[in-house]
C-alpha positions as CSV (number, residue, x, y, z in Angstrom):
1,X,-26.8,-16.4,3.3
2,X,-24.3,-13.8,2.0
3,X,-22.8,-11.5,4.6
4,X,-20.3,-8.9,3.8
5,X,-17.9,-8.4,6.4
6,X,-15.6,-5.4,5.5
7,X,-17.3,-3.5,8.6
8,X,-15.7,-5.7,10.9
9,X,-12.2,-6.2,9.5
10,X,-9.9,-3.3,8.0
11,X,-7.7,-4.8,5.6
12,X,-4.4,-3.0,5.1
13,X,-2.0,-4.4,2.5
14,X,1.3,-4.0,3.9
15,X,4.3,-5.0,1.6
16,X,7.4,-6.2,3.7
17,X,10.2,-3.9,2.7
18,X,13.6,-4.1,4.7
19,X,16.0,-1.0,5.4
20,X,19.5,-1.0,3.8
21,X,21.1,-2.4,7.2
22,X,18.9,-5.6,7.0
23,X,19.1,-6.3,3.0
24,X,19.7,-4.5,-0.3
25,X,16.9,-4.6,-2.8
26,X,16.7,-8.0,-4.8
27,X,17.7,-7.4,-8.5
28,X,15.1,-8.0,-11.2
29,X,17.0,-9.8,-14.0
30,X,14.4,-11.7,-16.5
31,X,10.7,-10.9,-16.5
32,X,8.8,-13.8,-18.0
33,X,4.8,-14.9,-17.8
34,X,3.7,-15.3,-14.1
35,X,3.0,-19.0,-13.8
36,X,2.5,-21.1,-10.7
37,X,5.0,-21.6,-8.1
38,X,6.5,-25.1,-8.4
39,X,5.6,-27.6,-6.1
40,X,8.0,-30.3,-5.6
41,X,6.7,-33.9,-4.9
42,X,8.7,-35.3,-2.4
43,X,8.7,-39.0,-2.8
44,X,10.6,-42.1,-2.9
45,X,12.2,-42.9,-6.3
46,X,14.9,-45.4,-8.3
47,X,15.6,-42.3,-10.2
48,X,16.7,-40.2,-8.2
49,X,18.7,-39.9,-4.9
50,X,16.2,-39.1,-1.8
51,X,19.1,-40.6,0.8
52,X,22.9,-41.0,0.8
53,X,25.2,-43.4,1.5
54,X,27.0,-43.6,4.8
55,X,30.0,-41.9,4.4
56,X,31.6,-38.7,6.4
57,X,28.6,-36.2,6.8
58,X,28.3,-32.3,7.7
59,X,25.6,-29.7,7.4
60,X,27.8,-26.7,5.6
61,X,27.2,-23.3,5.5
62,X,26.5,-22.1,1.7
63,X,26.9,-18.6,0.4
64,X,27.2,-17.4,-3.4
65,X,24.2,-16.3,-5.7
66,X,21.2,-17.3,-6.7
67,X,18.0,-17.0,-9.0
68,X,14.3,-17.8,-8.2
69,X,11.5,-17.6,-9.6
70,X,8.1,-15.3,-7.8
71,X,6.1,-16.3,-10.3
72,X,6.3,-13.1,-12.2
73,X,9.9,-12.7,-12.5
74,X,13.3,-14.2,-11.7
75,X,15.0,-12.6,-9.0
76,X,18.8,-12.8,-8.5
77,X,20.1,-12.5,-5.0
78,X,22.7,-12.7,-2.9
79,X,22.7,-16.6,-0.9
80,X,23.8,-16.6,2.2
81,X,23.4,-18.9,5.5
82,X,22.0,-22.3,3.7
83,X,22.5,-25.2,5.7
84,X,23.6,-27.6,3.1
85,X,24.2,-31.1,3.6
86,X,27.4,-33.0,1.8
87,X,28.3,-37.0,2.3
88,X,31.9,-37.9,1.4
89,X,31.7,-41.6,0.9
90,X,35.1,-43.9,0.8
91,X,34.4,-44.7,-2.9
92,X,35.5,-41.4,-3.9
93,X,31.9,-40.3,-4.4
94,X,30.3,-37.1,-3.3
95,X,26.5,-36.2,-2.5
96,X,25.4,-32.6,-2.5
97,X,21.5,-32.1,-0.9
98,X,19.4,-29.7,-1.8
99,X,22.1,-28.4,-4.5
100,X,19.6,-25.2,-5.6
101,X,19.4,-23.8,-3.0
102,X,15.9,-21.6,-3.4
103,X,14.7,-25.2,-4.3
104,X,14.3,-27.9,-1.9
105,X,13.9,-31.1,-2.8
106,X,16.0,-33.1,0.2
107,X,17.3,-34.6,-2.5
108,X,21.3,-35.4,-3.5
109,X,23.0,-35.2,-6.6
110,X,26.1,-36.9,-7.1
111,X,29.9,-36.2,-8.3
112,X,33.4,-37.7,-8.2
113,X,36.1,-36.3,-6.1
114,X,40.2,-37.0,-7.1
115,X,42.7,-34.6,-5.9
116,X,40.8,-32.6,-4.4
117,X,38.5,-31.6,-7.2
118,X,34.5,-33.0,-6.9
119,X,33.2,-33.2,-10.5
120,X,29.6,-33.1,-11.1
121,X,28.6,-34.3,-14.2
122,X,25.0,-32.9,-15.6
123,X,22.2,-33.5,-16.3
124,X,21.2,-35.0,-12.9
125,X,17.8,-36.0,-12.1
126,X,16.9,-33.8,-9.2
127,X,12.5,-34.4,-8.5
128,X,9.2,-34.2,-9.5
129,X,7.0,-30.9,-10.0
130,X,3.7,-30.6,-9.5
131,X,2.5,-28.9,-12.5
132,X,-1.4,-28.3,-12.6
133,X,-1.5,-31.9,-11.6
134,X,0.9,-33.5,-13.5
135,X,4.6,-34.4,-12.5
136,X,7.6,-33.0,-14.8
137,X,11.1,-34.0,-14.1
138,X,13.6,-31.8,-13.7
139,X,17.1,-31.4,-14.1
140,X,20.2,-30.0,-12.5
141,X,22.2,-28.7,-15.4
142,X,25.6,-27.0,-15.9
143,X,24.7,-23.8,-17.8
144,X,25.8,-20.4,-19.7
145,X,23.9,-17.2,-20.9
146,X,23.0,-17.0,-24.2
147,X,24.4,-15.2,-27.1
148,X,22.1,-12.2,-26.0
149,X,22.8,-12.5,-22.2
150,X,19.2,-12.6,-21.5
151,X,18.7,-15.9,-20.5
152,X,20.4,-18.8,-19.4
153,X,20.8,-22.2,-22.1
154,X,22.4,-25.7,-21.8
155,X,26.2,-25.4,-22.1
156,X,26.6,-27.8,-25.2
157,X,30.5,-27.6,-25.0
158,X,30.8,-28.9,-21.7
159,X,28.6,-31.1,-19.2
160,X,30.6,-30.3,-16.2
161,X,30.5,-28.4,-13.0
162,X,33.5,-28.4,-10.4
163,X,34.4,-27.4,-7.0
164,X,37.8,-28.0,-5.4
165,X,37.9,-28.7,-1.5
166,X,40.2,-26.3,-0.1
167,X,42.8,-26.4,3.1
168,X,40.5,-24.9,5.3
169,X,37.6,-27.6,4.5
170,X,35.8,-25.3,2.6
171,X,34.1,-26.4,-0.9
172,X,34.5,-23.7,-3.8
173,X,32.8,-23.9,-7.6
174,X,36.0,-23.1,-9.7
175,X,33.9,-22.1,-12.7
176,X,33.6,-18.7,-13.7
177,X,30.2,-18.2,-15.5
178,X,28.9,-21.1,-14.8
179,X,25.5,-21.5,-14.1
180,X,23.9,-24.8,-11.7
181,X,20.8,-24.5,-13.1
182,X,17.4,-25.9,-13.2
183,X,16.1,-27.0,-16.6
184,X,12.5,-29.2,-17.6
185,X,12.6,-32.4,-19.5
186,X,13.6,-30.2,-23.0
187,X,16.1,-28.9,-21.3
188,X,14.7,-25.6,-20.7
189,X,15.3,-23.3,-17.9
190,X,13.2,-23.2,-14.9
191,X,14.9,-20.2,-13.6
192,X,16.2,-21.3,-10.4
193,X,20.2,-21.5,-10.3
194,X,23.5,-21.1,-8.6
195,X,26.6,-19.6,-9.0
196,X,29.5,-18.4,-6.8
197,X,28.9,-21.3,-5.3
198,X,31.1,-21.5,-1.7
199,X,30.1,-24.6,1.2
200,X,32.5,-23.8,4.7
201,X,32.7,-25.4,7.7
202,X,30.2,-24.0,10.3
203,X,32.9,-22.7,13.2
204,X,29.9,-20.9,15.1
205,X,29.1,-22.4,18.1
206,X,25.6,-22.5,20.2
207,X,25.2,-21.7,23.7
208,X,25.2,-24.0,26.5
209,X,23.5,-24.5,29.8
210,X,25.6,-23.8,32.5
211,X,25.0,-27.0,34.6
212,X,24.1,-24.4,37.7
213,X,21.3,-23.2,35.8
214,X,18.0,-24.7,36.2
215,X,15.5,-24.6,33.1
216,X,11.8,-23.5,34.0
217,X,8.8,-23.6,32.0
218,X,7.7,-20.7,31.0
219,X,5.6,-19.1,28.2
220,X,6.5,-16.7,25.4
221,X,3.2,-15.1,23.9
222,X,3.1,-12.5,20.8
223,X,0.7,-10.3,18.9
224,X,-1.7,-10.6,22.1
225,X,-3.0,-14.4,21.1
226,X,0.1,-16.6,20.0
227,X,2.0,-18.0,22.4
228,X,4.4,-21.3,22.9
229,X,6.4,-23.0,25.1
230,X,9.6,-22.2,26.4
231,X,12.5,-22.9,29.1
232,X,14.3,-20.4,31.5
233,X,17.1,-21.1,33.3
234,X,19.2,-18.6,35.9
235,X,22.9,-18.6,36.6
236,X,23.7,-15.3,38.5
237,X,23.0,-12.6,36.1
238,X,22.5,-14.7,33.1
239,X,19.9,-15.8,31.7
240,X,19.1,-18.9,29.4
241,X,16.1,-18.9,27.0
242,X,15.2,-22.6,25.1
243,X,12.7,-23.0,22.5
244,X,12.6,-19.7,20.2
245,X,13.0,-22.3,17.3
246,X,10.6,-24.6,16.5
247,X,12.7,-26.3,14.1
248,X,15.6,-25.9,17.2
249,X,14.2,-26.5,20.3
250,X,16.5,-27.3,22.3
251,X,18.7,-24.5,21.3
252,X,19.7,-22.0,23.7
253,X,20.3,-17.8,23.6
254,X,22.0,-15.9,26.2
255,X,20.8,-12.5,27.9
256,X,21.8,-10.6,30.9
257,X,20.7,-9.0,33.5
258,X,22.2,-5.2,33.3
259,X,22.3,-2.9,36.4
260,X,18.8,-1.3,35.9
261,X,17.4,-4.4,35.6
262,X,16.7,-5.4,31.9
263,X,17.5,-8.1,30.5
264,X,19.4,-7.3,26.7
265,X,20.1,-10.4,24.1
266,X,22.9,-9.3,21.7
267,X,22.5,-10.3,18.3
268,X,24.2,-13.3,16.3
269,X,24.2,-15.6,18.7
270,X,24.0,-19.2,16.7
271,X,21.1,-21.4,17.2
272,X,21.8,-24.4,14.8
273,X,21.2,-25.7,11.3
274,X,17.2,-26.0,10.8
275,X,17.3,-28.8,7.8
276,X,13.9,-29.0,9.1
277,X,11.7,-26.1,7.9
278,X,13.6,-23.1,6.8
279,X,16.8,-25.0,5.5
280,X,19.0,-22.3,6.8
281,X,21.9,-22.1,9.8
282,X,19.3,-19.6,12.2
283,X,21.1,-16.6,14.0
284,X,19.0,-14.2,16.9
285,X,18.5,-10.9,15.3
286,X,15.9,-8.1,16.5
287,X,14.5,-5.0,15.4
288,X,12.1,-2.1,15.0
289,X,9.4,-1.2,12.2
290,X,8.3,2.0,10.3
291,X,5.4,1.8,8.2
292,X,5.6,4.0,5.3
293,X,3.5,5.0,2.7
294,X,4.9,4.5,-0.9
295,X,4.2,6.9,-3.2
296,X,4.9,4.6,-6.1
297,X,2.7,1.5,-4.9
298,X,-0.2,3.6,-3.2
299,X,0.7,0.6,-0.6
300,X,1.6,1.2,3.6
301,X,5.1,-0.6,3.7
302,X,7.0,-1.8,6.3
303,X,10.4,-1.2,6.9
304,X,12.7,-3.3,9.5
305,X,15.6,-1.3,11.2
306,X,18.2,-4.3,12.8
307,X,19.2,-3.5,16.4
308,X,22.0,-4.9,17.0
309,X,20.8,-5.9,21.0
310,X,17.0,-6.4,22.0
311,X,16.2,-5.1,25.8
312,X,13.5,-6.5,27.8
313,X,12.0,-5.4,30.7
314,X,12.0,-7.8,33.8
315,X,10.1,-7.7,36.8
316,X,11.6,-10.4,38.9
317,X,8.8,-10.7,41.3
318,X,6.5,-11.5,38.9
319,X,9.0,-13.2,36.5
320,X,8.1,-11.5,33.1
321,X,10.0,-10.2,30.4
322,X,8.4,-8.1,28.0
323,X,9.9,-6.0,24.8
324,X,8.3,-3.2,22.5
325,X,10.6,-4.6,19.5
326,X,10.9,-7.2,17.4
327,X,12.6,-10.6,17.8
328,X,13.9,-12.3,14.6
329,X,15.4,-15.5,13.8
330,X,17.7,-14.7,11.0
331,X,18.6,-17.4,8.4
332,X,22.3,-16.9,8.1
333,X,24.6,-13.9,9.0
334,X,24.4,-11.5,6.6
335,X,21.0,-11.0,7.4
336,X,19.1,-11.6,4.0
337,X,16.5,-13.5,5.4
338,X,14.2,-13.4,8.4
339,X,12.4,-16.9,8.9
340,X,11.0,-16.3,11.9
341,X,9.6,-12.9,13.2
342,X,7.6,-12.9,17.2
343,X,6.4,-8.7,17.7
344,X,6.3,-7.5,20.9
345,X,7.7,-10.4,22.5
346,X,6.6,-11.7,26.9
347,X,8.0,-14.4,28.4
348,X,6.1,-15.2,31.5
349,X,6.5,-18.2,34.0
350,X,4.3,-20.8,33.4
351,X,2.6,-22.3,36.9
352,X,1.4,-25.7,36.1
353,X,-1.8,-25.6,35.8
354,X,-3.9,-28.3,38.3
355,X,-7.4,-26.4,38.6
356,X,-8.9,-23.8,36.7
357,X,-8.9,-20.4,38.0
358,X,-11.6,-17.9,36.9
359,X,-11.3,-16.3,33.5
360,X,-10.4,-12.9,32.6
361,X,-13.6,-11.0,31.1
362,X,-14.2,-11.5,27.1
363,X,-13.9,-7.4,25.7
364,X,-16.7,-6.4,24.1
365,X,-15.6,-4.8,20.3
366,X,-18.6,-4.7,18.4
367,X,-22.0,-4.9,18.1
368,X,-24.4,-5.0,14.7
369,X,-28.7,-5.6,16.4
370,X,-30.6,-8.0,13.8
371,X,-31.3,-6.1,10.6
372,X,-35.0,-8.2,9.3
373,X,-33.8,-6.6,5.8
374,X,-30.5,-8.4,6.3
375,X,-31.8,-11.3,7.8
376,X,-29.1,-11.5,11.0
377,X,-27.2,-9.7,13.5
378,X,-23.6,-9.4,14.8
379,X,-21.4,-9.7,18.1
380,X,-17.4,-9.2,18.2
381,X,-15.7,-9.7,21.6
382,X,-12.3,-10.6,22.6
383,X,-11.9,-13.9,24.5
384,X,-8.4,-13.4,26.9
385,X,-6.5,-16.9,27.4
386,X,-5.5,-16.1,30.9
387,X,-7.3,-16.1,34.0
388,X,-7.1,-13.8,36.9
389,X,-4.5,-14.8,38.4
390,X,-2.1,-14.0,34.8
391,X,-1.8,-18.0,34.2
392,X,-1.6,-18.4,30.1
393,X,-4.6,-20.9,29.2
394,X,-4.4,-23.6,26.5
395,X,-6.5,-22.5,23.5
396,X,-8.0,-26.4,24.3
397,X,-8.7,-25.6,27.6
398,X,-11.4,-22.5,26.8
399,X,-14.9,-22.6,25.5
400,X,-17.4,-19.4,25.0
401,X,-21.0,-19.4,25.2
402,X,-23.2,-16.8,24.4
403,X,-26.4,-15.0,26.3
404,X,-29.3,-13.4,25.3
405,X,-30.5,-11.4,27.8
406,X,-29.6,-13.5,30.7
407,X,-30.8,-16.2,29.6
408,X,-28.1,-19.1,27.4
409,X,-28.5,-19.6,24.2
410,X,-27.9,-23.0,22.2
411,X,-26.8,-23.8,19.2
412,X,-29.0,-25.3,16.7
413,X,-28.3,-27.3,13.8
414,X,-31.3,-26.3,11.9
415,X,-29.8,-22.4,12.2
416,X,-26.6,-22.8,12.2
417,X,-26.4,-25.1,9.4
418,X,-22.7,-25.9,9.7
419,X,-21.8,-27.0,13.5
420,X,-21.2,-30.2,13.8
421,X,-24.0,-30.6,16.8
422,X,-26.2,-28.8,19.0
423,X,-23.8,-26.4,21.0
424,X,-23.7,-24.0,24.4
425,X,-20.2,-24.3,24.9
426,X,-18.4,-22.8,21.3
427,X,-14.8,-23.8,21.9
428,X,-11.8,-21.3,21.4
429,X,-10.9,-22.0,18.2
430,X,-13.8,-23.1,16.3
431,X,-15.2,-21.4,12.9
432,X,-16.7,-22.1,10.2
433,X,-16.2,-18.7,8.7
434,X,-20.2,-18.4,8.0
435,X,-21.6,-18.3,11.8
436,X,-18.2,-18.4,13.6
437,X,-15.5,-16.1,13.2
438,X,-12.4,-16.0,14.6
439,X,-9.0,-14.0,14.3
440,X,-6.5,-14.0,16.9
441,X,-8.1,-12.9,20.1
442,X,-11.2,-11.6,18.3
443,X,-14.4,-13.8,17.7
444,X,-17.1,-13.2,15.7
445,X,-20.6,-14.7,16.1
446,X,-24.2,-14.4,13.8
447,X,-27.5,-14.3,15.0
448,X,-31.0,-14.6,13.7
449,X,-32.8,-14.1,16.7
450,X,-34.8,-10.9,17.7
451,X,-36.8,-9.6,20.7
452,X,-33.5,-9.2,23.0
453,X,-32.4,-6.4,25.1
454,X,-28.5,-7.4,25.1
455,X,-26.6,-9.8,24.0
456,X,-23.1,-11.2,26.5
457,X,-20.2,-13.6,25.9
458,X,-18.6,-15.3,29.0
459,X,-15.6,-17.2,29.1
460,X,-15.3,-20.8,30.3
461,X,-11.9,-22.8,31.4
462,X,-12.2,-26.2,31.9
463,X,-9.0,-28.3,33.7
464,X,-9.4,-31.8,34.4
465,X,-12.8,-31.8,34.3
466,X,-13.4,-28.3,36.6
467,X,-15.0,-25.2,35.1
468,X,-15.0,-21.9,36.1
469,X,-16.6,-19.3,34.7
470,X,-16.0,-15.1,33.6
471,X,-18.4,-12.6,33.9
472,X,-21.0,-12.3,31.2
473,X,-20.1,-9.1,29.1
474,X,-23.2,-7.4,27.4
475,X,-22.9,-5.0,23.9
476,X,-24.5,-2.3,26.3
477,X,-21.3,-2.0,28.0
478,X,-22.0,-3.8,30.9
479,X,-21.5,-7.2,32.5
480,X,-23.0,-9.4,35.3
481,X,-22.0,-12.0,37.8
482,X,-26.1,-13.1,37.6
483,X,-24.9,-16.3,35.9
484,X,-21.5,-16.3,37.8
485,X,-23.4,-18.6,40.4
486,X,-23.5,-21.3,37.9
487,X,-19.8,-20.4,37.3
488,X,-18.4,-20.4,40.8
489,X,-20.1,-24.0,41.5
490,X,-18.9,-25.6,38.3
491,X,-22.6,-26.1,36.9
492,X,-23.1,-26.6,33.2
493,X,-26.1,-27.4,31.1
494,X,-27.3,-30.6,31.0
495,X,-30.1,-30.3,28.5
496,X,-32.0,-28.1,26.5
497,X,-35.8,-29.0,25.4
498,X,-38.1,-26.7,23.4
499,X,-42.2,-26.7,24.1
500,X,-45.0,-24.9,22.3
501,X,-47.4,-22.2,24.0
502,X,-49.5,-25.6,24.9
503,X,-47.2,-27.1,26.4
504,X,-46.7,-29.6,23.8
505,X,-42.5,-30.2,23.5
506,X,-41.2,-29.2,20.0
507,X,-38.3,-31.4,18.5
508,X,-35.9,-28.5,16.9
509,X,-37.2,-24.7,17.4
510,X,-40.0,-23.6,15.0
511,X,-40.6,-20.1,13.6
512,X,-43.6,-17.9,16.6
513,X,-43.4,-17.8,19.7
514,X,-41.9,-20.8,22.0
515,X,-40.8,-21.8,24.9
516,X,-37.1,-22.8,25.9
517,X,-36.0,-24.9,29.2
518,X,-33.0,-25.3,30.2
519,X,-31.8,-28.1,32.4
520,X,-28.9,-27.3,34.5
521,X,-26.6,-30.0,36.3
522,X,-27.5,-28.6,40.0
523,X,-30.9,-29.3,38.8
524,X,-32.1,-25.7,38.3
525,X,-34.5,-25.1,35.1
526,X,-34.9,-21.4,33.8
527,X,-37.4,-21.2,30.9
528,X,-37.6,-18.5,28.8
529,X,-40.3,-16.8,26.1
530,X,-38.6,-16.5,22.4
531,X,-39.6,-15.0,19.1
532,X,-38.4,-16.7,16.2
């Protein structure tokens, strides 16, 4: 059965725009068909270099410029923060990963160094593409603009590309011109390249635990529903946050406590070299967004102002820290790229968690009554992962179930076609995106059933093996503790069975009139009239 949703989500398409004191605007150089964005096949090969020999090893930091391709245009842009890694080896070899930097391959190409000067001969054989199901190779390739100077070509008069390593450790392409680019198998351009190309010595250094400070677990939750785990540790009036990073999780930023009693992180404090996801050095930035409209686009845009400190609230009784702005982890220091981007950011301590306390209320957020002409009905609610008590619950830990009337409805697999079995308990995160909706905080459930007054959601925690249970919340506004009972003394269905007006026990629900049982675990049986 078709349903249209567009009366339960608004869609607004929001383009990510940046102000001037975050990035300049991307030059458009070459406009070309939109094709499909490569996908690189990462695997083990003879022909080209996935690993390097041992040899002396550092992650640099890489600045310069660079093109990419969107998939309707190539885009040249300033580089800036990539955390390249470069083996010298005692043979005089040296092996560059990753050496276009808007393509990742985590694989090395390979040149000679004497004197001081590395020489990179081309073509290099730097992966395999995934196009529409077949693999190209492609090339690293030392090349120049054409004749026109709209497009890059295979420099026939030379095959060479080289960098000298300077006092300070730094690595700098002495080429003028000189584009590393990315070409096919005919030695075409794939419009990825470098140029400018400059690897230094990372000199930043990352913040350490005092070893008077005493990490605690705690919780950082964003955009009301995501949250993840996180460390925070004390030493007089500094304070020590661990785990903003996935990629870097044991990487520390510092805050302090101020006089009126925030807590402020300054900006461009270092976190590490992610070599894991992003493939860039990460920096703590923050911010504020505008939405604007754009006249040009008919589009609402968003615009992010850097701050150059973020300032969080703290109540130290409660131990929370909450902030209105944004927190960014910035992939290197000029602040062209944001790879990681948590709004309205809480860290709250974390109890551990040994038995379940009872459940804040779902919030009721929409309602559509069973519509014969349709064919089904609609109930939104909210399901809050905490409990009374403020605890943060695992998304594991929670289940729904649904009432009509007061009575609990199941599940069935011959109505809802796609659960994997006969269900009272939904949990947290399951959809199927045809009975079962969810987004964030906001679940969405379809019924076929009519001859109801109301319709409640109740929220269910379950901790080693205990339950407790919210109060049912009805679309009429209201809620009840009637089933709270079963709630408060951990009682869950243990059966539902399905019986004709005669009596006679049905094996799945037919269309009429029948009669439901339910078979609780303190024994109690309700039984209930439906129309089907």
């Amino acid at each position: 059965m078709k349903k249209f949703l567009s009366f339960m989500f608004m869609v607004m398409s929001v383009t990510a725009l940046f102000a001037q004191n975050v990035m300049k605007p991307n030059e458009v150089v070459f406009g070309h068909h939109a094709k499909n964005a490569m996908k690189v096949k990462k695997v083990a090969s003879d022909e080209f270099l996935t690993t390097a020999p041992e040899g002396k090893s550092d992650i640099y930091y890489r600045t310069g410029r660079s093109f990419y391709d969107n998939s309707y245009q190539t885009i040249l842009t300033r580089s800036d923060g990539s955390a390249t890694c470069i083996v010298f080896t005692d043979d005089n070899k040296v092996y560059i990963q990753n050496p276009i930097s808007r393509f990742i391959t985590d694989t090395y190409i390979v040149g000679d160094v004497a004197d001081n000067i590395i020489t990179i001969k081309t073509p290099q054989l730097l992966g395999l593409v995934d196009d529409y199901g077949y693999y190209k190779k492609y090339y690293v390739q030392r090349m120049v603009l054409n004749e026109a100077g709209n497009n890059y070509c295979v420099d026939t008069s030379c095959n060479e590309i080289k960098l000298k390593v300077q006092d300070d450790g730094s690595i700098k392409q002495l080429d003028d011109n000189v584009l590393l680019g990315l070409v096919d198998g005919k030695g075409a351009w794939a419009y990825y390249g470098d140029y400018e190309m400059l690897f230094s010595p990372v000199t930043d250094k990352k913040v350490e635990l005092p070893q008077t400070a005493v990490p605690e677990k705690w919780k950082m939750l964003w955009n009301g529903y995501n949250d993840t785990d996180i460390y925070v540790a004390f030493d007089n009036n500094d304070v020590y946050v661990k785990g903003l990073s996935v990629a870097l999780p044991e990487s520390y930023v510092k805050g302090s406590i101020t006089d009126n009693g925030t807590v402020v992180f300054e900006k461009g404090q270092y976190l590490g070299a992610d070599t894991l996801i992003s493939e860039y050095h990460l920096y703590l930035g923050m911010g504020s967004v505008d939405t604007v409209y754009n006249e040009k686009t008919y589009q609402d845009e968003e615009v992010i102002h850097l701050m150059k400190s973020l300032p969080f609230r703290y109540d130290a009784e409660k131990k929370v820290m909450s902030s209105d702005s944004l927190l960014l982890l910035m992939g290197g220091k000029e602040n062209l790229i944001i790879t990681d981007r948590i709004d309205a950011p809480i860290f709250k301590y974390q109890k551990e968690l040994v038995s379940p306390c009872k459940p804040l209320d779902p919030v009721f957020v929409y309602y559509k009554p069973y519509n014969p002409s349709d064919g089904y009905g609609m109930y939104q609610f909210d399901i809050l992962r905490e409990d009374v008590e403020g605890n943060i619950i695992p998304a594991d830990s929670m289940k729904y179930c649904i009432y009509f009337d007061d009575e609990l409805f199941t599940f069935m697999k011959d109505e809802y076609f796609f659960i994997p079995e006969e269900m009272t308990e939904i949990p947290y995160t399951y959809k199927d995106d045809f009975d079962f909706f969810v987004d964030g905080l906001t679940h969405t459930v379809f019924f076929y059933s009519q001859g109801f007054s109301k319709i409640g959601a109740q929220s269910i925690i379950t901790i080693n093996g205990e339950k407790t249970y919210s109060n049912i919340v009805y679309n009429t506004g209201g809620s009840t503790t009637g089933v709270d009972k079963v709630g408060s003394t951990a009682t869950g269905v243990k059966r539902v069975e399905f019986y004709d007006l005669n009596g006679r026990r049905l094996a799945k629900p037919v269309s009429g009139v029948i009669l439901k049982k339910v078979f609780y675990d303190n024994g109690d049986v309700k039984t209930t009239k439906i129309v089907r």
